[in-house]
PyMOL Python script that loads the backbone (N, CA, C, O; Angstrom):
from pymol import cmd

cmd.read_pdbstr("""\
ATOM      1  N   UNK A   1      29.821  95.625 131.276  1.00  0.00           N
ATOM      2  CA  UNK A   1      29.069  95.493 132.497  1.00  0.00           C
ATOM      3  C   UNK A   1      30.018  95.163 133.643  1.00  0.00           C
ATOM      4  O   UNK A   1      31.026  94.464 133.536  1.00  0.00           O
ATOM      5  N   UNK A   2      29.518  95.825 134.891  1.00  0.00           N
ATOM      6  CA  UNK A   2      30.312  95.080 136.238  1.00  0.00           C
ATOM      7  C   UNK A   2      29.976  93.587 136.395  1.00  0.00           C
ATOM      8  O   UNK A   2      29.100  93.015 135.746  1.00  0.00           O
ATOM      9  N   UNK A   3      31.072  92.788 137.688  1.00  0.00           N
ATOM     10  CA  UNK A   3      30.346  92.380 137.675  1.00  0.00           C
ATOM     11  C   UNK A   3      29.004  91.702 138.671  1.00  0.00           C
ATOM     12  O   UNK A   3      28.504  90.588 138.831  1.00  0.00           O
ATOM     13  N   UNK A   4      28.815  92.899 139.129  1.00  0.00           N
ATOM     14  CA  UNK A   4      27.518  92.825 139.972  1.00  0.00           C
ATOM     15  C   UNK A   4      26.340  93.197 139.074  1.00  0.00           C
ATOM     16  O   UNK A   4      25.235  92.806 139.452  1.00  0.00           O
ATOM     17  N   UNK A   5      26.425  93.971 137.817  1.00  0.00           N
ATOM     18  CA  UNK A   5      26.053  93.990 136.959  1.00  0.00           C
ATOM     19  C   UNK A   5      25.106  92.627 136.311  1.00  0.00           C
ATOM     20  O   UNK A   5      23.907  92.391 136.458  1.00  0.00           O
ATOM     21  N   UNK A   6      26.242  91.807 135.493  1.00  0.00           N
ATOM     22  CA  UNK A   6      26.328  90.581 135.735  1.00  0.00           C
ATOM     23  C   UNK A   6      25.733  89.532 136.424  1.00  0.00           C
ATOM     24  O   UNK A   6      25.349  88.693 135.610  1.00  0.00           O
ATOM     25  N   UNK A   7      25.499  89.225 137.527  1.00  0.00           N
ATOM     26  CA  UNK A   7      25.254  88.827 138.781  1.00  0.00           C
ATOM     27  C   UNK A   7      23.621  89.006 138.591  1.00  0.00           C
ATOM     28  O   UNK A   7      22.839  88.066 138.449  1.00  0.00           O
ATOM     29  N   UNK A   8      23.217  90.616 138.621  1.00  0.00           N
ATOM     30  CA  UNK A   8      21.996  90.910 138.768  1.00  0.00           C
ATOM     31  C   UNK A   8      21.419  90.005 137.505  1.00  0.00           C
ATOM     32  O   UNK A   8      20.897  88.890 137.532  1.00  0.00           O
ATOM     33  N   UNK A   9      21.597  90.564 136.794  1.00  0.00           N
ATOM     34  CA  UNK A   9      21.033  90.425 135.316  1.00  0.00           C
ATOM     35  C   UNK A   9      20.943  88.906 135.071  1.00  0.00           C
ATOM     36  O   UNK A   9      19.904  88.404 134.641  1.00  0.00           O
ATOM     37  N   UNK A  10      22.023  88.192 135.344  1.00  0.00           N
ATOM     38  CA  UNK A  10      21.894  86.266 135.330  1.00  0.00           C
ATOM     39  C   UNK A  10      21.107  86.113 136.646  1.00  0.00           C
ATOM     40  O   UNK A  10      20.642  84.974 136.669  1.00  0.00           O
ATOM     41  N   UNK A  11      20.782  86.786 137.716  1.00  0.00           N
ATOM     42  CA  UNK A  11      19.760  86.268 138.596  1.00  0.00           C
ATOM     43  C   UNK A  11      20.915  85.051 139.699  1.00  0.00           C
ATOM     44  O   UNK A  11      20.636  84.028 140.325  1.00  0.00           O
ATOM     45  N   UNK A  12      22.034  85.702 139.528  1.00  0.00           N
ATOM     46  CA  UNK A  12      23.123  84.966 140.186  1.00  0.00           C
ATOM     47  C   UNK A  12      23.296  85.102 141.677  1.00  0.00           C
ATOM     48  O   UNK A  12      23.789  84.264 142.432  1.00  0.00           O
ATOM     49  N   UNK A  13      22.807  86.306 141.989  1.00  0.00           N
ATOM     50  CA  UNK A  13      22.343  87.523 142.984  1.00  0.00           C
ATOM     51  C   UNK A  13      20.358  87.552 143.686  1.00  0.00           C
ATOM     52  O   UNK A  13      19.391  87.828 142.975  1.00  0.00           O
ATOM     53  N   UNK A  14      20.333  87.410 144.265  1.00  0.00           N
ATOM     54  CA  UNK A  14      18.651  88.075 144.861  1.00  0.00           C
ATOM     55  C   UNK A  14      18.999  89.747 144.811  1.00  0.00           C
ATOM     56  O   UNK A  14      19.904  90.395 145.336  1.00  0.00           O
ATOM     57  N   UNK A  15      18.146  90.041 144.157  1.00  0.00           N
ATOM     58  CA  UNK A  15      18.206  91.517 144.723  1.00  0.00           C
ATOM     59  C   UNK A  15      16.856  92.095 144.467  1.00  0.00           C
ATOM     60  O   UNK A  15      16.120  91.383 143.784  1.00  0.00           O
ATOM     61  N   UNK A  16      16.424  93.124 144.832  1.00  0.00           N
ATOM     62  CA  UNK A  16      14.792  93.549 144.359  1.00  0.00           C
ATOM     63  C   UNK A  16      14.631  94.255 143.207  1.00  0.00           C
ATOM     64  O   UNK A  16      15.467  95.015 142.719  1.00  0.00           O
ATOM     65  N   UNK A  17      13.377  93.961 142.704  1.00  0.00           N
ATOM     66  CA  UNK A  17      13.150  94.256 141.071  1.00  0.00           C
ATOM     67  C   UNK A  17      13.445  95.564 140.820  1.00  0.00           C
ATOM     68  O   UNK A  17      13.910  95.889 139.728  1.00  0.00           O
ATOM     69  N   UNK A  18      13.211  96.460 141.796  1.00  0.00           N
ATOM     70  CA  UNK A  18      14.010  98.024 142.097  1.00  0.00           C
ATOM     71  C   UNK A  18      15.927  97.694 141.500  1.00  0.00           C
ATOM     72  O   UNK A  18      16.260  97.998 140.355  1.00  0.00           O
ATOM     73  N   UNK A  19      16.703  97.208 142.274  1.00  0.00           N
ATOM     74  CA  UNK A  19      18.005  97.112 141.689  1.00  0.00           C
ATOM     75  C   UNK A  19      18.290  96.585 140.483  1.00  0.00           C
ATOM     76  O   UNK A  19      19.246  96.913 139.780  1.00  0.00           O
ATOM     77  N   UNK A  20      16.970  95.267 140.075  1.00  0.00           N
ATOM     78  CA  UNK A  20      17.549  94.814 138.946  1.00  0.00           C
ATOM     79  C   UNK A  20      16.906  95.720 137.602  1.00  0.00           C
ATOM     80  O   UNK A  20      17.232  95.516 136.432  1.00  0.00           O
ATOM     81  N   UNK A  21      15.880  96.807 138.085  1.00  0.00           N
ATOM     82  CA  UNK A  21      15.587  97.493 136.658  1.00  0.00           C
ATOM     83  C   UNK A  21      16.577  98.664 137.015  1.00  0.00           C
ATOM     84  O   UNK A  21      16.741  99.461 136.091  1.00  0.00           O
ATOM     85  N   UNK A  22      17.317  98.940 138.261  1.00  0.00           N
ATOM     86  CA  UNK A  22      18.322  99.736 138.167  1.00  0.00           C
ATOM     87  C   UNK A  22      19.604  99.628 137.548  1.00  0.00           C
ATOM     88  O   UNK A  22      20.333 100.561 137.213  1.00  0.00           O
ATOM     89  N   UNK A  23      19.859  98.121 137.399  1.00  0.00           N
ATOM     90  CA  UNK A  23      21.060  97.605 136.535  1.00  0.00           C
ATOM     91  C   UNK A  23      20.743  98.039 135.373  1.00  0.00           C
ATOM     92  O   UNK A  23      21.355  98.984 134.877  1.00  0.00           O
ATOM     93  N   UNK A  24      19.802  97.464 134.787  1.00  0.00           N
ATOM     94  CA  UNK A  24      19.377  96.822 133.456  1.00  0.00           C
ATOM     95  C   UNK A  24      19.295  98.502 133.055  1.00  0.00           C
ATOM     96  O   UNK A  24      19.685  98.750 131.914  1.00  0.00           O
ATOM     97  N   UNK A  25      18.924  99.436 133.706  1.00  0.00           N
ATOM     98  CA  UNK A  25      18.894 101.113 133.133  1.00  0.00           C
ATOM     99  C   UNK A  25      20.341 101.676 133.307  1.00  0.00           C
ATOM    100  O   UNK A  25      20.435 102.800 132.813  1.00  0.00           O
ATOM    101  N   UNK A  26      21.432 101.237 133.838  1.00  0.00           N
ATOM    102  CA  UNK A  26      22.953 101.138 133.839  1.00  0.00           C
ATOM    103  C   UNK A  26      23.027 100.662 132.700  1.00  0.00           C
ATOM    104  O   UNK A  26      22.767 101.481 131.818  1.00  0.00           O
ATOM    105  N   UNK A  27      23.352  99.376 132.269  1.00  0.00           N
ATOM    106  CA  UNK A  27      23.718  98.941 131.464  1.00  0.00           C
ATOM    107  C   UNK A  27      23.312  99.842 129.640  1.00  0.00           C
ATOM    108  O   UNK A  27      23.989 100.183 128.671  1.00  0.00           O
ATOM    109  N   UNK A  28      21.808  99.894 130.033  1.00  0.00           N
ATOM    110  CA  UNK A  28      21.376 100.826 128.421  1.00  0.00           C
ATOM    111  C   UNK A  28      22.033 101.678 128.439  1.00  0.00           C
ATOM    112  O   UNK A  28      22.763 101.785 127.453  1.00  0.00           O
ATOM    113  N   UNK A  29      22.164 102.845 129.636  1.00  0.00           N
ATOM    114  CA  UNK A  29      23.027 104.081 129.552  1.00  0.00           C
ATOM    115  C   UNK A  29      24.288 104.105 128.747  1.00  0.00           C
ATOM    116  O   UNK A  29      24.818 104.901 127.973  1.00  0.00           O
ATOM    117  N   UNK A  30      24.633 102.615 129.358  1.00  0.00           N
ATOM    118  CA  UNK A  30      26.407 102.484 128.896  1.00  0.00           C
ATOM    119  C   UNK A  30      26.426 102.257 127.365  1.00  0.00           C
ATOM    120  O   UNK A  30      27.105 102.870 126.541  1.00  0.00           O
ATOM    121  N   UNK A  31      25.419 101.113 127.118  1.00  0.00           N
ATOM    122  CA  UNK A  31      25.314 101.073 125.571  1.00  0.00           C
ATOM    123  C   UNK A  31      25.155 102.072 124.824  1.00  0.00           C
ATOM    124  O   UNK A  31      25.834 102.129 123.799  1.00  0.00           O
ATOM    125  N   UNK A  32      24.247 103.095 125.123  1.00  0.00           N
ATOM    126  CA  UNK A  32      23.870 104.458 124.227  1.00  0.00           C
ATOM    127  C   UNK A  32      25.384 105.323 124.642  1.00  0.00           C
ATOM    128  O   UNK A  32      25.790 106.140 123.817  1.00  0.00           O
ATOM    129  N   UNK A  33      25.809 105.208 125.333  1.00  0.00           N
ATOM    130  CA  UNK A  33      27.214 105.991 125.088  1.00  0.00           C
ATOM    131  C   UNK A  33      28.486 105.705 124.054  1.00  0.00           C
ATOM    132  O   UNK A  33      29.309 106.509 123.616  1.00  0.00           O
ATOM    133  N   UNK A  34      28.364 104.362 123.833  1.00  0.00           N
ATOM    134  CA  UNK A  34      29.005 103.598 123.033  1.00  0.00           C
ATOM    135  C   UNK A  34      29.067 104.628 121.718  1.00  0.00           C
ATOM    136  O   UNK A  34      30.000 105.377 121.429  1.00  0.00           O
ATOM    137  N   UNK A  35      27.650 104.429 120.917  1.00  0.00           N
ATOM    138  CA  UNK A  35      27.916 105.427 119.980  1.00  0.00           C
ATOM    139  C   UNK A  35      28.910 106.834 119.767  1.00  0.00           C
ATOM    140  O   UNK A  35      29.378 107.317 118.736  1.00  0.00           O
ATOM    141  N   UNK A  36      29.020 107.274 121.227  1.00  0.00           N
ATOM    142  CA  UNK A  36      29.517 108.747 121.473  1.00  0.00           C
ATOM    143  C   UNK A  36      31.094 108.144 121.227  1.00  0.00           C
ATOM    144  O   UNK A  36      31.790 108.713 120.386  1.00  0.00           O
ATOM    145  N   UNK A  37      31.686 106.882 122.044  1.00  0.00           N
ATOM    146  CA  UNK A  37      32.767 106.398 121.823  1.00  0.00           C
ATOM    147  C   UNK A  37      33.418 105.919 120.906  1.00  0.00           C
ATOM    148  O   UNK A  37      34.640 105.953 120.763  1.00  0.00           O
ATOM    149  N   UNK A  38      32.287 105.241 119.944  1.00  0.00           N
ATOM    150  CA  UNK A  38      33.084 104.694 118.440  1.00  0.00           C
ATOM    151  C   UNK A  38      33.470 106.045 117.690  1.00  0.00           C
ATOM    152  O   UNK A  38      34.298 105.855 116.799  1.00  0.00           O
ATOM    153  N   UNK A  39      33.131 107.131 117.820  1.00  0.00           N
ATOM    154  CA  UNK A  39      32.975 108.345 117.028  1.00  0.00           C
ATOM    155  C   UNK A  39      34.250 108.790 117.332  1.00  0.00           C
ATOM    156  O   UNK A  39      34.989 109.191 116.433  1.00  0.00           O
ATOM    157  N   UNK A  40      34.691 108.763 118.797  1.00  0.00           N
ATOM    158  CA  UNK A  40      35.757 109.103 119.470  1.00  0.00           C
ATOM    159  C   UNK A  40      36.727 108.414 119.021  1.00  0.00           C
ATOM    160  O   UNK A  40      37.821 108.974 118.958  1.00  0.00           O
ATOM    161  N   UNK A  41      36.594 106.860 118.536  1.00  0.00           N
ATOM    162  CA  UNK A  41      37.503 106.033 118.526  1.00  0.00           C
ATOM    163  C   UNK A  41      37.876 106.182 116.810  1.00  0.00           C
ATOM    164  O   UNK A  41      39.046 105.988 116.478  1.00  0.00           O
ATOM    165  N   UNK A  42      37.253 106.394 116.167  1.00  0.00           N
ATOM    166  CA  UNK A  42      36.990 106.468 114.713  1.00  0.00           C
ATOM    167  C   UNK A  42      37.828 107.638 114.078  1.00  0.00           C
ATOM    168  O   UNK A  42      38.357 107.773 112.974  1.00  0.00           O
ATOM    169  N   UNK A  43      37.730 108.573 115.396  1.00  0.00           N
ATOM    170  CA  UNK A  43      38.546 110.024 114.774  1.00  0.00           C
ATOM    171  C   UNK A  43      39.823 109.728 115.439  1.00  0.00           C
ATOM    172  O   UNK A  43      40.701 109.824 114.582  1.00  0.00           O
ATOM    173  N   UNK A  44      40.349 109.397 116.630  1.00  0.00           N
ATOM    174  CA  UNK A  44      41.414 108.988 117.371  1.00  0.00           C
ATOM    175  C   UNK A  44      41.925 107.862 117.418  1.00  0.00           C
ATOM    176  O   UNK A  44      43.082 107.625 117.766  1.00  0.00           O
ATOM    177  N   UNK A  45      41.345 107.304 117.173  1.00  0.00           N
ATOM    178  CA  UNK A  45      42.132 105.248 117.812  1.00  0.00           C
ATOM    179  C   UNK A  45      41.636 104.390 117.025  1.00  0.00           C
ATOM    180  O   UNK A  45      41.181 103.367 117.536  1.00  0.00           O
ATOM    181  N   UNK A  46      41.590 104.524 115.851  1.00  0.00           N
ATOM    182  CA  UNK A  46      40.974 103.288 114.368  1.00  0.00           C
ATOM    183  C   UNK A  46      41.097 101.755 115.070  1.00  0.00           C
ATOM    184  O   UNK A  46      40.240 100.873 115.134  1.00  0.00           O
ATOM    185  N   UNK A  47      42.507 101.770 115.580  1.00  0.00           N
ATOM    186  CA  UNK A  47      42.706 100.662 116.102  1.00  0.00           C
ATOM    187  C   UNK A  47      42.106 100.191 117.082  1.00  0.00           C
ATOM    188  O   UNK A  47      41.713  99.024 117.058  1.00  0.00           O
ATOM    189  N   UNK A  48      41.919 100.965 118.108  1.00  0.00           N
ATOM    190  CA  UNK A  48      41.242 100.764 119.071  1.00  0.00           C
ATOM    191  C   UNK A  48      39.256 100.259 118.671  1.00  0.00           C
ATOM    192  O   UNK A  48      38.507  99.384 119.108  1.00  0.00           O
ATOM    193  N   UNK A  49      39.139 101.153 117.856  1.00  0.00           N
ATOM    194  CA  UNK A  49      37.740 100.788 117.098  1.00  0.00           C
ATOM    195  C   UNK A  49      37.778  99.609 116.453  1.00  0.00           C
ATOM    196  O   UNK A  49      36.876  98.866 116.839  1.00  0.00           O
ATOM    197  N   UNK A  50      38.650  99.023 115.401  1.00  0.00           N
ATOM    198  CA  UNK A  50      38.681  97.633 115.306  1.00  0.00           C
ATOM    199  C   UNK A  50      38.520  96.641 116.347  1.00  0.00           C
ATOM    200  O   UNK A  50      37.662  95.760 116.297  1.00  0.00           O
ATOM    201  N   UNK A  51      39.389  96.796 117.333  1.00  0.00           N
ATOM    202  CA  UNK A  51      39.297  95.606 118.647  1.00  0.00           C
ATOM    203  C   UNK A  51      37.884  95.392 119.195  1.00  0.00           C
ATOM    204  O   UNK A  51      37.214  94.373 119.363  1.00  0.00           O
ATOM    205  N   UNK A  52      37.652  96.706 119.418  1.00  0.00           N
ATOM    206  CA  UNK A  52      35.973  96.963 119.958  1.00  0.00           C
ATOM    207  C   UNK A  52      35.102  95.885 118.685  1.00  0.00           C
ATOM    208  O   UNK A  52      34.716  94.783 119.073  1.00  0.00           O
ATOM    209  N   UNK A  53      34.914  96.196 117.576  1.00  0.00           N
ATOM    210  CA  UNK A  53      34.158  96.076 116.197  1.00  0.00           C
ATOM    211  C   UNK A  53      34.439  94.332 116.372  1.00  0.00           C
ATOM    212  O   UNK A  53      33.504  93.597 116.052  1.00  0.00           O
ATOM    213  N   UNK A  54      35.909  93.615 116.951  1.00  0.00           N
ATOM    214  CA  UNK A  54      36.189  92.335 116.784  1.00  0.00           C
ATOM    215  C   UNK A  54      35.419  91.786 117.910  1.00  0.00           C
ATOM    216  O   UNK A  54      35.008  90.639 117.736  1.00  0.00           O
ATOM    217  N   UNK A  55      35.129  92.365 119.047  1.00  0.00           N
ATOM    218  CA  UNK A  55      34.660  91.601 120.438  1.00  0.00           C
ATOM    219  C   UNK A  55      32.947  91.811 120.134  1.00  0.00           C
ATOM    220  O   UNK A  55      32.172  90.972 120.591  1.00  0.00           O
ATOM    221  N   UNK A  56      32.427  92.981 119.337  1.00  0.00           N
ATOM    222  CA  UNK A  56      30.996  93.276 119.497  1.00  0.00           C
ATOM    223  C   UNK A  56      30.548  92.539 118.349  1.00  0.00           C
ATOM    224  O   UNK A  56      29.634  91.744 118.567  1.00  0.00           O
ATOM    225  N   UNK A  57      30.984  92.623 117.176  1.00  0.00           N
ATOM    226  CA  UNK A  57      30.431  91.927 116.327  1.00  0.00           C
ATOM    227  C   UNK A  57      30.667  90.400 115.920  1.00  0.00           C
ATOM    228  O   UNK A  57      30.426  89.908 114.818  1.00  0.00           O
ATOM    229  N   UNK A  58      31.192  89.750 117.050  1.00  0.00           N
ATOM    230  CA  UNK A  58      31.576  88.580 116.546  1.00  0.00           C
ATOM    231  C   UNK A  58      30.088  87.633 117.169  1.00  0.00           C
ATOM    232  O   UNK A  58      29.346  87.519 118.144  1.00  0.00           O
ATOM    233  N   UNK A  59      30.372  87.062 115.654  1.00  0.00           N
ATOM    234  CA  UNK A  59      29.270  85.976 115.818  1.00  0.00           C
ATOM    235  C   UNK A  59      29.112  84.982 116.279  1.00  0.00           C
ATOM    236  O   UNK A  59      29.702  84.120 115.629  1.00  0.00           O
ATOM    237  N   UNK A  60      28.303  84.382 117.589  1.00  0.00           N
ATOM    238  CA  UNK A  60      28.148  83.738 118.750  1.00  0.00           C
ATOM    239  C   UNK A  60      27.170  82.508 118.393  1.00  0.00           C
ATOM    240  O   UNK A  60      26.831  81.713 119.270  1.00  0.00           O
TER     241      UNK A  60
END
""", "prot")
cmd.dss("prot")
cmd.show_as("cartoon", "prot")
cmd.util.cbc("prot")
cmd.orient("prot")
């Protein structure tokens, strides 16, 4: 996420419910691309897919 992104979404920001369901439909976009990228990363950059796999799946 940006981070105005960010901002919107923590309510860190005023902005109108127009921008913040415009973030929040940014942000899904980016997630559903993800898939397209691990695939990318999986055939090209293993490594690179680990780092990703260490920051997304770590347990919080």
């Amino acid at each position: 996420m940006t981070t105005t992104d960010r901002e919107r979404i923590t309510g860190e920001v005023t902005v109108s419910d127009e921008k913040r369901y415009q973030t929040i439909h940014r942000v899904r976009s980016r997630i559903e691309e993800l898939e397209t990228d691990v695939d990318v990363l999986a055939e090209h950059h293993p490594e690179l897919l680990e780092e990703l796999r260490d920051v997304v799946c770590d347990e919080r």
